[in-house]
C-alpha positions in Angstrom: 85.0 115.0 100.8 86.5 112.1 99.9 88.1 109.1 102.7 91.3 107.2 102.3 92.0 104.1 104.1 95.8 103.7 104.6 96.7 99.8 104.9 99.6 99.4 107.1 99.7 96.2 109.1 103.1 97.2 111.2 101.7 100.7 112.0 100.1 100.8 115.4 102.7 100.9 117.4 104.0 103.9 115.8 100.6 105.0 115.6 99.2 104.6 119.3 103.0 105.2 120.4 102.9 102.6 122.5 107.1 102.1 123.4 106.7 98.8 124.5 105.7 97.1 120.8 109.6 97.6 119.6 108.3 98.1 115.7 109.5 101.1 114.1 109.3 101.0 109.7 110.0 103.9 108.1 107.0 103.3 105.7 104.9 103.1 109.1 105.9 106.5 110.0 105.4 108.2 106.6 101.9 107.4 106.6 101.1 108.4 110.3 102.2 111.5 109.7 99.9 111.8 106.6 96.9 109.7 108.1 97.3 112.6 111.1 97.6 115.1 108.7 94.4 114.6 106.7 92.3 113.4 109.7 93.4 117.3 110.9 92.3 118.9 107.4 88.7 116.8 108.0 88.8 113.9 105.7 87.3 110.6 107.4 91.1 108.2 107.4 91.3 104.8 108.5 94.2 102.2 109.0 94.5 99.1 109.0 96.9 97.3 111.5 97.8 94.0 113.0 96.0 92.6 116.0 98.4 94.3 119.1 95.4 93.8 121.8 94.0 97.1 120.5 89.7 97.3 120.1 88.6 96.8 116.5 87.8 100.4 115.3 89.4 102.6 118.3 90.2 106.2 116.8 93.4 107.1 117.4 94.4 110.5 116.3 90.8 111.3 114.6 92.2 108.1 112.7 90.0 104.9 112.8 91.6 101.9 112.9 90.5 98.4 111.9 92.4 95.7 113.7 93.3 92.4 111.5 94.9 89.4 112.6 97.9 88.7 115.2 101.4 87.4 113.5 101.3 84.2 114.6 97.5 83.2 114.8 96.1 80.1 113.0 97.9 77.3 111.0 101.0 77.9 109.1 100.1 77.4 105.7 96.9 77.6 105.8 96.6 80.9 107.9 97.3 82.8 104.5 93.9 82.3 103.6 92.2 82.6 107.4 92.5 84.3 109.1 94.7 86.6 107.4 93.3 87.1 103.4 90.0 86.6 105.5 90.5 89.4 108.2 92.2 92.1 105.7 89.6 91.5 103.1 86.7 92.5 106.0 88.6 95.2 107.0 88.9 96.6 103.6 85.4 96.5 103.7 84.9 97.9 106.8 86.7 100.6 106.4 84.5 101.9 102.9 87.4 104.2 102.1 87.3 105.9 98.2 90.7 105.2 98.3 93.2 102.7 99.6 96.9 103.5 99.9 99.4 101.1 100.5 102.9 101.7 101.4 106.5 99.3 100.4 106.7 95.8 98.8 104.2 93.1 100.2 101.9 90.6 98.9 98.8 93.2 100.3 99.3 95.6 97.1 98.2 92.0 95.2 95.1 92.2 97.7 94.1 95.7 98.0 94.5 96.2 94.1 92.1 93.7 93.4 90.1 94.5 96.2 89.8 98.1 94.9 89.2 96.6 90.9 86.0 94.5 92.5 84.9 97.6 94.4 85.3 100.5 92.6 87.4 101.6 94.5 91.0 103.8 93.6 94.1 102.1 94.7 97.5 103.9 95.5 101.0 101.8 95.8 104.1 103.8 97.4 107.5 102.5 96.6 109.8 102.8 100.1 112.6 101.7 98.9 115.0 101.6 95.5 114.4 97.6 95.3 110.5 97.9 95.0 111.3 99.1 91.7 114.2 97.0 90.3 113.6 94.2 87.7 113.1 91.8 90.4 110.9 93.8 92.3 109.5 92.6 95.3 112.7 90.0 95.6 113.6 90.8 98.6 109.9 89.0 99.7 110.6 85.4 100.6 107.8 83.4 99.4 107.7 83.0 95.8 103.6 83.6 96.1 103.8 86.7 98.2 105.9 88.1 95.1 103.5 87.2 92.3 100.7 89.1 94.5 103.0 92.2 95.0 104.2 92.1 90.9 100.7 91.5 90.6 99.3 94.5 92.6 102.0 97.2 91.1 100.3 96.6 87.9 97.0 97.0 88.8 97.3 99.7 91.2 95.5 103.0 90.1 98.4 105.1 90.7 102.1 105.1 92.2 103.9 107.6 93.8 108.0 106.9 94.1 110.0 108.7 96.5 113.1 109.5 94.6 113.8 110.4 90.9 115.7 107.1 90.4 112.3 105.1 91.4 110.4 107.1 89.1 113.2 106.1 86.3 113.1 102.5 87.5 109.7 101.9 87.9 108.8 103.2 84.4 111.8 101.2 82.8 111.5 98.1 84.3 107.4 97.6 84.7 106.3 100.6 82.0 103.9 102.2 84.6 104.7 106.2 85.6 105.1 106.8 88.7 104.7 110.3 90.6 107.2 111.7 92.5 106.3 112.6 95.9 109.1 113.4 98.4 108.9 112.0 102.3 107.8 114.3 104.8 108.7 114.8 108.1 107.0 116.8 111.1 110.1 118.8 113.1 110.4 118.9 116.9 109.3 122.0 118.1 111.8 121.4 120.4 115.1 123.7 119.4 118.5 122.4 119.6 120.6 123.3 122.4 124.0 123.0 124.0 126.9 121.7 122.0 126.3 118.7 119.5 128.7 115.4 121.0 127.6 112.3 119.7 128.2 110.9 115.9 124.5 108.8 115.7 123.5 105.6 113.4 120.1 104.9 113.8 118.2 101.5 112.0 117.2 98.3 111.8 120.2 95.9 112.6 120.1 94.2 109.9 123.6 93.1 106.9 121.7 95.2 104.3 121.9 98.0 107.2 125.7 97.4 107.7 125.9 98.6 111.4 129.8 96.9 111.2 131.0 99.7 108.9 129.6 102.1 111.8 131.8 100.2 114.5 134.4 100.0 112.2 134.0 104.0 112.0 134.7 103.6 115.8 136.7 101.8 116.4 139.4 103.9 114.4 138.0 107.8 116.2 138.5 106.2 119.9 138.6 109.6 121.0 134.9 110.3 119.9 131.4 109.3 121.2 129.2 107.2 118.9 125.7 106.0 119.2 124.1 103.5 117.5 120.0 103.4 118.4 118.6 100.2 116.5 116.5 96.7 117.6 116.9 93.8 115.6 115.7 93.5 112.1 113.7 90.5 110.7 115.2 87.0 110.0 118.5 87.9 111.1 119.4 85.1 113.7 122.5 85.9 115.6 123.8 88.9 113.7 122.0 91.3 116.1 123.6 89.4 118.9 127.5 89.2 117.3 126.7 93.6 116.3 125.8 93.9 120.0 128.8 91.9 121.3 131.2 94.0 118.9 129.9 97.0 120.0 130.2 96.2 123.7 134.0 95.8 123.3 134.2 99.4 121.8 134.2 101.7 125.2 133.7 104.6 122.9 130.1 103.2 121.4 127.0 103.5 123.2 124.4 100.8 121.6 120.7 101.6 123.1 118.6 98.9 121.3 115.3 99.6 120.3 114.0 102.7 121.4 110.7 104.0 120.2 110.4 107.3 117.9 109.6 109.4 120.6 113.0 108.4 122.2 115.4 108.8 119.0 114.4 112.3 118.5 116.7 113.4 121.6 119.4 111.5 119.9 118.9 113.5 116.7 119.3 116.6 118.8 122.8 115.6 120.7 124.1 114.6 117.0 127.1 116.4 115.4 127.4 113.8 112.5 125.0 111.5 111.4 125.9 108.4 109.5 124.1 105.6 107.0 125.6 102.7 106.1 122.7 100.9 104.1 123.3 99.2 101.2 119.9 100.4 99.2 117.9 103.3 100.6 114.6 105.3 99.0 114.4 108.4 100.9 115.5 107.2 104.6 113.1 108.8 107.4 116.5 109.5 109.6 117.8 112.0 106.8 115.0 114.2 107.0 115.5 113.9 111.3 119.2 115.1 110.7 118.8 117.6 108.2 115.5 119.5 110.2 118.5 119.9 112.8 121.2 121.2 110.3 122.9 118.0 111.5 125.7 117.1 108.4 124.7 113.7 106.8 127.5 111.2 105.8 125.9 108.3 104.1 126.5 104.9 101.5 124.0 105.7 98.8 124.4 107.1 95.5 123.3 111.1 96.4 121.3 110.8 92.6 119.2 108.1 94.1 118.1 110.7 96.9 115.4 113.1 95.3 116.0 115.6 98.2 119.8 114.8 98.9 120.9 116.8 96.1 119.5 119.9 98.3 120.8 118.2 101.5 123.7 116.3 101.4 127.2 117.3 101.1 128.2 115.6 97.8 132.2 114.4 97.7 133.4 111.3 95.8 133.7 112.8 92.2 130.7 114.3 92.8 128.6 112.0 93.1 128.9 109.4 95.8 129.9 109.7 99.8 131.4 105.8 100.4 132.4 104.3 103.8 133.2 100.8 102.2 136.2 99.3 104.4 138.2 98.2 100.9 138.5 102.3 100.0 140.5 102.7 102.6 143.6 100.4 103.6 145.3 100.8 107.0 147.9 102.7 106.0 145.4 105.7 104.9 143.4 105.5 107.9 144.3 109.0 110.2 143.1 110.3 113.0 139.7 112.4 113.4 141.3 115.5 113.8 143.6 114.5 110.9 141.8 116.8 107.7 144.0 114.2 105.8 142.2 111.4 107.1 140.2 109.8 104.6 137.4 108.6 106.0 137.7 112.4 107.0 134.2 112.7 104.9 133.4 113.2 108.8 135.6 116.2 108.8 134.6 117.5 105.6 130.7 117.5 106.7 131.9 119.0 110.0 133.4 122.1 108.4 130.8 122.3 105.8 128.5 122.1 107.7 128.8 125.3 109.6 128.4 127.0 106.5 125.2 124.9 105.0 121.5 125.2 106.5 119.1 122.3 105.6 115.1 123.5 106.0 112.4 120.6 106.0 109.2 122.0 104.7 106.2 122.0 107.9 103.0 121.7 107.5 102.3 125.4 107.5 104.6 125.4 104.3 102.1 123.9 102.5 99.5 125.2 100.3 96.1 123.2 98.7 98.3 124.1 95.1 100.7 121.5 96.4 98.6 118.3 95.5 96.6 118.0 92.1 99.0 114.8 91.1 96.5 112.2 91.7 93.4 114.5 89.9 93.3 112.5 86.5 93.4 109.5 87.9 91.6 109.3 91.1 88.3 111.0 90.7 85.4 108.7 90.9 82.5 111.5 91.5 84.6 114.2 89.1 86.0 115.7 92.8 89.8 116.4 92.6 91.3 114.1 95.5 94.3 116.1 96.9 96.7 114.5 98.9 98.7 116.3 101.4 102.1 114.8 101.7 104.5 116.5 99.4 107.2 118.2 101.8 110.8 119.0 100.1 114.1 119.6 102.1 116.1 122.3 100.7 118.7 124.2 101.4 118.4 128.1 102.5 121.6 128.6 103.4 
């Protein structure tokens, strides 16, 4: 049976659920829930994570995880080669994994691909967002040498799997390699809904490409509804997570938590009537698949094509295409009240009403059969053993 190593730096705190480390990725949690998963159906899995005071090779899970280096240790500059290129190089070793999955836009798809190359070992790259994919892929990574590696590594890399239709389109037109289209996944409470939904949620990083001001903004015109917004600040933002908090604090209808670890948003999910995402570029967002497991209506800012699993999911207004919150669509003079059905912004109304007629299932794990995962057979079979990886879940609607 073969082993995969999953090499994902931010993931132990989702991992260990440890809710004082406030680091919560979306990428982070995708491959938990498929490093669980495999370690449950008996294939040896290790990770990789940043140095959090954890042991070095503590299981977690039945998953074995090599610890690296801390953010901050050694000398800037020259810590890229020790002990960071030095650390995850041993622990690629270490872990002796036939495969090696990496997951969202970094210079460590450079590394592990040529790791793998050297080794004889297969690689796997998995795109978490549109922008991994886009002409300037990887330009969202600051340094101009972490996006060479990553440009680098998404060449090399023995196979990619894309999370959306668009990605698959994007990645094959802009850097001529196919990618395989593999839905996100998502492990529902077992916990049932009850008592009457109250709260329209926004859950993310707060961060400008997350635009948490459109949300307020959302609020601050329905003064007569309760809205949540769960979200610590992103990376590199400065003051904006301070000037979002500030706003929201003037808003008696708005209820910002901070940071709150998974374990903690989940009741959130289950008080929502609405949720809402105001991001500027999504792949498959990990909060959709929260919502729609609930039968919770989804209003959102991305093009529904982009969305492999939206067009199963998601109430689709806008020509038929797009749902849009952008402040310019609707002047002053257009904005109503909630309980207004002529209120434009009334896509909140819309979702309400359809949404007692619409049912949105997230595939479990008991879903799944072994039939489910030959998309990596041609390409990753070193000892002429099909690898299968478990991870393709689908949201539908069985209404």
């Amino acid at each position: 049976m073969q082993s995969i190593c999953f090499v994902a730096p931010h993931a132990w705190p989702v991992l260990s659920r440890d809710p004082d480390i406030k680091v919560v990725g979306g990428a982070e949690v995708q491959q938990c829930i498929l490093a669980r998963l495999l370690a449950r159906r008996g294939h040896r899995v290790s990770m990789i994570c940043l140095d959090h005071g954890q042991s070095d090779r503590v299981v977690v899970d039945g998953v074995t995880v090599h610890r690296i280096f801390r953010m901050q240790e050694g000398v800037p500059v020259l810590r890229f080669l020790h002990p960071r290129l030095t650390s995850m190089w041993r622990a690629l070793t270490a872990a002796d994994a036939d495969i090696y999955y990496y997951r969202s836009s970094a210079m460590w798809v450079g590394v592990v691909a040529e790791f793998c190359r050297r080794n004889g070992r297969r690689s796997i790259y998995a795109g978490a967002s549109d922008r991994d994919f886009a002409p300037d892929a990887g330009g969202q990574i600051p340094l101009a040498r972490d996006r060479w590696l990553y440009r680098k590594g998404l060449a090399a890399v023995d196979r990619i799997v894309a999370q959306n239709e668009e990605q698959v389109r994007s990645c094959f037109a802009n850097h001529g390699r196919h990618a395989v289209l593999i839905p996100s996944c998502y492990e529902p409470s077992p916990v049932k809904r009850t008592g009457d939904p109250d709260v329209i949620l926004w859950v993310g990083r707060i961060h400008p490409t997350k635009r948490p001001e459109m949300f307020l903004e959302l609020a601050r015109r329905l003064p007569q509804r309760r809205f949540v917004m769960v979200g610590g600040a992103g990376q590199g933002v400065g003051d904006y997570y301070g000037k979002i908090r500030a706003e929201a604090a003037t808003l008696p209808n708005v209820e910002a938590t901070g940071f709150l670890p998974l374990a903690r948003v989940e009741p959130w999910f289950d008080r929502a009537r609405v949720f809402v995402n105001t991001s500027v570029f999504e792949g498959m967002p990990n909060t959709f698949l929260q919502a729609w497991s609930r039968d919770v209506p989804t209003v959102g800012t991305t093009t529904i094509e982009k969305l492999h699993a939206a067009k199963a999911g998601c109430v689709v207004l806008e020509s038929g295409k797009t749902i849009l919150l952008e402040k310019q669509k609707f002047p002053d003079n257009k904005l109503k009240t909630y309980d207004d059905s002529a209120w434009t912004m009334g896509l909140i109304l819309a979702l309400l009403a359809l949404g007692m007629f619409l049912s949105f299932r997230i595939f479990s794990f008991s879903d799944i059969t072994p039939d489910s995962y030959t998309w990596t057979g041609e390409a990753l079979q070193p000892d002429g053993e099909t690898w299968k990886l478990e991870g393709k879940f689908l949201a539908r609607r069985t209404s």
